[in-house]
C-alpha positions as CSV (number, residue, x, y, z in Angstrom):
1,X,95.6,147.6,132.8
2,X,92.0,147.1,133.7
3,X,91.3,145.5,136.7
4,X,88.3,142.6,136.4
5,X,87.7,141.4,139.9
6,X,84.0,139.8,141.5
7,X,85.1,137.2,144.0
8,X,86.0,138.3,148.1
9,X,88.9,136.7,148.0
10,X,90.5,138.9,145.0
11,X,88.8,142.2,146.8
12,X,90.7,141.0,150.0
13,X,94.2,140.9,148.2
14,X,93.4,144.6,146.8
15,X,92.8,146.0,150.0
16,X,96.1,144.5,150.9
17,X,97.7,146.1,147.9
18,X,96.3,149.2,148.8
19,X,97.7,149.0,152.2
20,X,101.2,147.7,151.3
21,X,101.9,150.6,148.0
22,X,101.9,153.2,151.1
23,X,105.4,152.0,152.0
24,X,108.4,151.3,150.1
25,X,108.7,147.6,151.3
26,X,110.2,145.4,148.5
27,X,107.1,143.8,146.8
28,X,107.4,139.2,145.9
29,X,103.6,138.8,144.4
30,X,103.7,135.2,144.3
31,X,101.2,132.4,142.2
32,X,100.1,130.1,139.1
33,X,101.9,131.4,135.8
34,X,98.7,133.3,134.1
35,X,97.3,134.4,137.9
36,X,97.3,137.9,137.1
37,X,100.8,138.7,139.0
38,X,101.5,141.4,136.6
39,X,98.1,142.8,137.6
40,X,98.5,143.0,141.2
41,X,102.3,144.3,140.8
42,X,101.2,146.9,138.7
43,X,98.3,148.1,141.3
44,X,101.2,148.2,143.8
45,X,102.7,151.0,141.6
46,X,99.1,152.9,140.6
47,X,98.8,153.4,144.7
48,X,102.1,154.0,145.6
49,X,103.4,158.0,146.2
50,X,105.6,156.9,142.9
51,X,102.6,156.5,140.2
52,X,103.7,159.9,138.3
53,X,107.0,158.2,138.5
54,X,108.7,155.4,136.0
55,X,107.3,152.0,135.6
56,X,109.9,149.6,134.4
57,X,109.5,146.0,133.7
58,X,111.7,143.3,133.1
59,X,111.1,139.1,132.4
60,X,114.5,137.6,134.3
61,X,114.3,134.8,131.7
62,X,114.0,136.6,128.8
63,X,117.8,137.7,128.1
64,X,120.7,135.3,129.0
65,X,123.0,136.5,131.9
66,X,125.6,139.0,130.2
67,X,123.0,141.1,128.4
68,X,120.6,141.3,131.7
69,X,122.9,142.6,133.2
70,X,123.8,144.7,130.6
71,X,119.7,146.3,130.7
72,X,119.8,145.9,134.4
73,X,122.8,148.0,135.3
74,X,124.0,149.6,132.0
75,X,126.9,150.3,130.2
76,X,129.5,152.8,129.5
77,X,131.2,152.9,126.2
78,X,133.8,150.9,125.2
79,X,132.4,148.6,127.7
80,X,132.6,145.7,125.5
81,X,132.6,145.1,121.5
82,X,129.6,147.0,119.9
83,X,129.5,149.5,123.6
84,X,130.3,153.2,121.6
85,X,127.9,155.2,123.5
86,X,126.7,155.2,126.8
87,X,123.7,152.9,127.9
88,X,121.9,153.6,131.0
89,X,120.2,150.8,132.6
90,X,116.9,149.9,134.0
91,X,117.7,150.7,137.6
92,X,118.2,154.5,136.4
93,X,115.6,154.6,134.1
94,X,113.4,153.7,137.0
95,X,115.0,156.4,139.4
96,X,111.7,157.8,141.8
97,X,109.3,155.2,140.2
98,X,109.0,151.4,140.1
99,X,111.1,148.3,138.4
100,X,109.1,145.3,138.3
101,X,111.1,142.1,137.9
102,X,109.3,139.1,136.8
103,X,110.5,135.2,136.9
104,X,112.8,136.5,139.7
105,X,113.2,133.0,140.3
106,X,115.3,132.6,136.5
107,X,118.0,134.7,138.4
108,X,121.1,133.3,137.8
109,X,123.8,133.0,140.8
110,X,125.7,135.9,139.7
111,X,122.7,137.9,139.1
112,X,121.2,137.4,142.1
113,X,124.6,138.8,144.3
114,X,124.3,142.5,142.5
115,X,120.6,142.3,142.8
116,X,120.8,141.9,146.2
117,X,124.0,144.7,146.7
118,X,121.2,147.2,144.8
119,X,118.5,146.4,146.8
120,X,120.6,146.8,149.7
121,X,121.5,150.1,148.5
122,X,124.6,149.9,147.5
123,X,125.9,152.2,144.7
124,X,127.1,149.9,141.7
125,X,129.2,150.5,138.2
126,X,127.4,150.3,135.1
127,X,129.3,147.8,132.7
128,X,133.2,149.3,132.2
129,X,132.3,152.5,133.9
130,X,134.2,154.2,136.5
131,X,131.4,156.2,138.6
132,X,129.4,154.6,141.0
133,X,125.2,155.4,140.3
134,X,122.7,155.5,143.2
135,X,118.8,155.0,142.3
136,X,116.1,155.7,144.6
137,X,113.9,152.7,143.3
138,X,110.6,150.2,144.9
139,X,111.2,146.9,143.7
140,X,108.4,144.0,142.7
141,X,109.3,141.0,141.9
142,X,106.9,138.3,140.7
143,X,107.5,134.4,140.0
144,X,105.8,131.2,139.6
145,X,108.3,129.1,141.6
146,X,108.6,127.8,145.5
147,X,111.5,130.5,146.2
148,X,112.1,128.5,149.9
149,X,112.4,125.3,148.0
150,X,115.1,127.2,145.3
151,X,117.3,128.5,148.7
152,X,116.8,124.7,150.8
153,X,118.1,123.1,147.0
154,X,120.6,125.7,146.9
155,X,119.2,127.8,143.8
156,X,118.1,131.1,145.3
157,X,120.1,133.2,148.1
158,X,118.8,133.0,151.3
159,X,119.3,136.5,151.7
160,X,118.1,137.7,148.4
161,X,114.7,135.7,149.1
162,X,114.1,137.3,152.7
163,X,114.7,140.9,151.0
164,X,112.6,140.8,148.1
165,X,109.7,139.0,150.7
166,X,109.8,141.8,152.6
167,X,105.7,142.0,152.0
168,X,104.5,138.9,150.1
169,X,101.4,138.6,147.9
170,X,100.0,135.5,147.2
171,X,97.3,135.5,143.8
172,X,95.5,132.7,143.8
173,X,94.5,131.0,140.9
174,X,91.5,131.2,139.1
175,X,89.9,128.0,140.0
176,X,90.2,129.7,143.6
177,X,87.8,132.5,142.7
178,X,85.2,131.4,140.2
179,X,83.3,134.2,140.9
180,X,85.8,136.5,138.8
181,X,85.2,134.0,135.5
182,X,82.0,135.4,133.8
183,X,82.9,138.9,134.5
184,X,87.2,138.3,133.1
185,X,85.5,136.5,130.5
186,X,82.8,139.1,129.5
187,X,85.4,141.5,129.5
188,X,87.7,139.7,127.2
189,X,84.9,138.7,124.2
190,X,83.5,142.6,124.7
191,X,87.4,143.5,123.9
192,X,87.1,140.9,120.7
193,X,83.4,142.0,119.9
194,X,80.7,144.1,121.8
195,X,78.1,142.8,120.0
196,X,78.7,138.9,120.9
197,X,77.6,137.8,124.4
198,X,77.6,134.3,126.4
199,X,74.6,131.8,126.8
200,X,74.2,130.6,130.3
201,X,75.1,127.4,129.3
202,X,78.6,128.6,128.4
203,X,78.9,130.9,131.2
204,X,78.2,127.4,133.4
205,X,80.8,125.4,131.4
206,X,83.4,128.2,131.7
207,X,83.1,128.0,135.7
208,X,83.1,124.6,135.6
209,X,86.2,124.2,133.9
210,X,89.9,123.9,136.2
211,X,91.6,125.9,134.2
212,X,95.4,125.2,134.8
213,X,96.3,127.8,132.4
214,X,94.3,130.7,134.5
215,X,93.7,134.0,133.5
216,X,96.0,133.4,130.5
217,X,94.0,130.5,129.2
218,X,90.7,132.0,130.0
219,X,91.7,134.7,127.1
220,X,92.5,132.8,124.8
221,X,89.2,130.2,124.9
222,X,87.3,133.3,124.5
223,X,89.1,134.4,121.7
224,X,89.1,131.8,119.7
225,X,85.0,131.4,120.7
226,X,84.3,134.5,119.6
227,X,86.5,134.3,116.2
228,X,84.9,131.1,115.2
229,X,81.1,131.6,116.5
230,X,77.9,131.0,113.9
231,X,76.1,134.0,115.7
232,X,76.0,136.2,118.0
233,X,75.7,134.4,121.5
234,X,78.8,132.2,122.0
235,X,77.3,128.7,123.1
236,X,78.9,125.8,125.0
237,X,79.9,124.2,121.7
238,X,81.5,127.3,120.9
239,X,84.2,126.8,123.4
240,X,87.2,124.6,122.8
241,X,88.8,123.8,126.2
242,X,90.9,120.7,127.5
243,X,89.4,118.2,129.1
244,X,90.6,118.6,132.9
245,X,89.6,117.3,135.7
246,X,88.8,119.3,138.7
247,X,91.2,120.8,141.2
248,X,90.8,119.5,144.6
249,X,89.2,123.1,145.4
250,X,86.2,122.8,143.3
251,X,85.4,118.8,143.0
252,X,82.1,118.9,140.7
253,X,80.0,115.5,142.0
254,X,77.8,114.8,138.7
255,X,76.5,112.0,137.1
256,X,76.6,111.4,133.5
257,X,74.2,108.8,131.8
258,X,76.5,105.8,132.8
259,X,76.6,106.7,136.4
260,X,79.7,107.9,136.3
261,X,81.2,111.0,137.6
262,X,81.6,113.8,135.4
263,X,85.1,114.8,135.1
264,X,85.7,116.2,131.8
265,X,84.4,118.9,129.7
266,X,82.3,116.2,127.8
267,X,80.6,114.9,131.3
268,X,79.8,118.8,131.9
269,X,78.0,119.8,128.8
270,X,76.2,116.2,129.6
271,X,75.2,116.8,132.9
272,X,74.2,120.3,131.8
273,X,71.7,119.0,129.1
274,X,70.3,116.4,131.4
275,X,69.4,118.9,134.1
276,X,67.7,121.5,131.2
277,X,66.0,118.7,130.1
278,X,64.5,117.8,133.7
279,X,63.8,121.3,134.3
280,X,61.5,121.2,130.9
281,X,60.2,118.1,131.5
282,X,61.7,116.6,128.5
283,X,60.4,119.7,126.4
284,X,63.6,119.5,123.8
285,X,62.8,122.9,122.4
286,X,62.7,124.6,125.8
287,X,65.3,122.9,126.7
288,X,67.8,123.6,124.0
289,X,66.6,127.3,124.2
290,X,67.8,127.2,127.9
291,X,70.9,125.8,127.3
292,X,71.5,128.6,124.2
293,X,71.9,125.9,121.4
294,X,69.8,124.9,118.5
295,X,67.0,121.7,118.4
296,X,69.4,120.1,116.2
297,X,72.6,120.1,118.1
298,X,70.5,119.1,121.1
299,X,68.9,116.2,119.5
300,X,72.2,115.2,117.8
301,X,73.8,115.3,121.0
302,X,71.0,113.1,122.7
303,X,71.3,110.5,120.0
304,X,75.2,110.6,120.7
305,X,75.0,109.9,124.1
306,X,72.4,107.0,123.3
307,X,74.9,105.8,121.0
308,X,77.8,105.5,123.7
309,X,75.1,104.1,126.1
310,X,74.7,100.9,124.1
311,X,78.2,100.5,123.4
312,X,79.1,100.8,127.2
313,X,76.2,98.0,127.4
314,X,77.8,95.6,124.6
């Protein structure tokens, strides 16, 4: 998986991957659903001693509890209805390497007591079998949830939390490191289309934006941008996101034509014409140039916020 990182604070948590895939501490990588937890979990393995080893991953709320633990642990035939061979399971087919476990927090109850016995070291019985297995395996786990608020609510084992925390990472979500956006979303519309690039204009509304789908979201805006664009420079019109307003790390103080503050996607692309505007000195053909849009969706964008104007005033 490519790595797309810009901003200090991202750079920081790599040399802290680095640092922690020398050992063969038990991994929590912790953050926003859409962070990049997979990314960072993954790294862990690529710098371990155990990247010519397996890589195994498994979503805990993907199966329901009798076949995860089924895929988990294995099965010996006969072990139930359907059971006529024998099924290793993902703790053995990770022996030497690396099983990644993500939504650790979906763990049910039952789950989480084996879980714990493996990572413990403890030899276990696949499903109906009689002979113990033993797996030399580094454990990651990744989730989205408050794990110390699962064990105070009674959720999550207290001693299953404080041995998969053994080194915890912390992603941070996008809207933490704006830095990384032009370059994650460069990235993503040269994997859609070389040939396409951004204006400024979007490049400025993209950073502006909150995104409370991260990483995840970010994708998926430039996708569809780049599906449905006239030409071949995706402009601020090109890109459909929901209006948001800022996250208390990146508060935006702008003024639309009311006076107001600007705190949707609609206030941005206003301020954002209002300030190319000033910079031409009124000049709409410079200005829509600037911006990376056509005279004509800048003047009917002018006109539209006339029209609002004089209904605010009425």
């Amino acid at each position: 998986m490519p790595a797309v990182i810009a901003s200090e604070v991202m750079k920081r948590l790599m040399v802290g991957v680095e640092r922690v895939a020398r050992s063969n501490a038990t991994v929590l990588v912790t953050g926003e659903s859409g962070s990049g937890k997979e990314l960072i979990a993954r790294a862990v393995h690529q710098f371990s001693m155990r990247c010519h080893k397996p890589w195994v991953d498994l979503s805990c709320a993907a199966l329901p509890e009798h076949l995860l633990e089924s895929e988990l642990f294995g099965y010996d035939k006969g072990a139930f209805s359907g059971a006529d061979s024998h099924k290793p399971g993902l703790f053995e087919l990770a022996h030497q390497g690396t099983i990644f476990l993500d939504e650790i927090g979906e763990l049910e109850p039952k789950m989480q007591v084996k879980l714990l016995r493996v990572l413990d070291g403890v030899p276990y019985y696949r499903l109906g079998g009689t002979k113990k297995v033993s797996v030399d395996v580094r454990v990651v786990a990744a989730t989205n949830r408050d794990l110390e608020e699962g064990v105070a609510e009674g959720r999550f084992r207290n001693d299953l939390y404080h041995r998969l925390s053994q080194i915890t990472l912390k992603v941070p979500p996008l809207r933490a490191r704006v830095e990384d956006i032009a370059p994650l979303a460069r990235h993503f519309l040269a994997q859609h289309d070389p040939d396409l690039r951004f204006s400024d204009a979007a490049l400025e509304l993209l950073a502006m934006h909150s995104w409370p789908g991260n990483i995840r979201e970010l994708r998926n805006v430039v996708t569809k941008a780049a599906v449905l664009a006239q030409g071949f420079v995706i402009v601020g019109e090109d890109l459909e996101m929901a209006a948001t307003r800022e996250a208390p790390e990146r508060k935006v103080h702008a003024s639309a034509l009311n006076g107001t503050a600007a705190t949707s996607l609609d206030g941005m692309e206003r301020k954002m014409i209002l300030e190319a505007l000033e910079a031409t000195g009124g000049h709409q053909q410079k200005a829509a140039a600037r911006l990376g849009i056509s005279r004509r969706t800048l003047s009917r964008k002018l006109k539209l916020y006339e029209t609002e104007g004089a209904s605010a005033v009425v």
